[in-house]
C-alpha distance (Angstrom), angle and dihedral (degrees) to the residues before:
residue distance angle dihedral
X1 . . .
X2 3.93 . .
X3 3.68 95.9 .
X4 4.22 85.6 -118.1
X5 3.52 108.9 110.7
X6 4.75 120.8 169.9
X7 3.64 120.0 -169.0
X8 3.82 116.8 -154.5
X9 3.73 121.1 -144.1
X10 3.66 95.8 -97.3
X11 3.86 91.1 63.1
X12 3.86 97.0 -98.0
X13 3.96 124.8 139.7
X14 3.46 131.6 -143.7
X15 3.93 126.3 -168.0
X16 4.00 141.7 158.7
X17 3.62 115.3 -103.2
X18 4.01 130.9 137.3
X19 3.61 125.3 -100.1
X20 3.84 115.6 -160.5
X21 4.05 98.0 -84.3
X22 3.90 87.1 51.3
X23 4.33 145.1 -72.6
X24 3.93 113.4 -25.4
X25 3.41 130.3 148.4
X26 3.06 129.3 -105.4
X27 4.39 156.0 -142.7
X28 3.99 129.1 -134.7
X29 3.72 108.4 -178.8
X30 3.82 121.3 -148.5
X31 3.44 90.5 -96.7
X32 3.96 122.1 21.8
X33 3.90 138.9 37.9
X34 3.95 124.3 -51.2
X35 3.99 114.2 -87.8
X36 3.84 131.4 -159.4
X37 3.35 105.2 -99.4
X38 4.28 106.8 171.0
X39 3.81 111.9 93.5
X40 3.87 90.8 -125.7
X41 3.75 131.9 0.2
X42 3.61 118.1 -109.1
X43 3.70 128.8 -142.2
X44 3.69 97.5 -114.1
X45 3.69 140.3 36.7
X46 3.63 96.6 -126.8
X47 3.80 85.9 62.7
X48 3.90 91.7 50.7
X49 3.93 88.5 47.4
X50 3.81 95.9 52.5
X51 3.96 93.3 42.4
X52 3.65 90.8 48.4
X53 4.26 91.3 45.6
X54 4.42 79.4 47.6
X55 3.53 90.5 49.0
X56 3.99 89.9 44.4
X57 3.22 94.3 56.0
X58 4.08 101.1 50.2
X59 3.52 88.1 48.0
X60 3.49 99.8 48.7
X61 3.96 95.9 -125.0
X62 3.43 122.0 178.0
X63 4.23 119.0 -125.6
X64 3.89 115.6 -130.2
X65 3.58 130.2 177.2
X66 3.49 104.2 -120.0
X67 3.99 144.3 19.6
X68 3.99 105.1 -92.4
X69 3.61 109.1 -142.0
């Protein structure tokens, strides 16, 4: 994982990670397992960092530190 983790205000997480077609970021819900979340994977992780920061940033998401299990 990228080490950049956003929390919306409902309690859901979203991180960078890589699926098995390549990095994307991705969604854990409060409750329930982590989902792929990026319209497309990208080749690289510093693609799937700056589209999740983008993404962030419309949305309003808030940065934390760490994933919240």
């Amino acid at each position: 994982m990228s080490g950049l983790y956003y929390k919306d205000d409902k309690g859901g997480q979203y991180f960078v990670g890589t699926s098995d077609r390549g990095w994307t970021f991705f969604h854990r819900p409060k409750a329930g397992r982590p989902v792929r979340y990026g319209a497309k994977p990208w080749a690289n992780k510093e693609e799937a960092v700056a589209r999740l920061k983008e993404f962030a940033r419309l949305h309003k998401l808030t940065q934390i530190d760490r994933l919240e299990i």
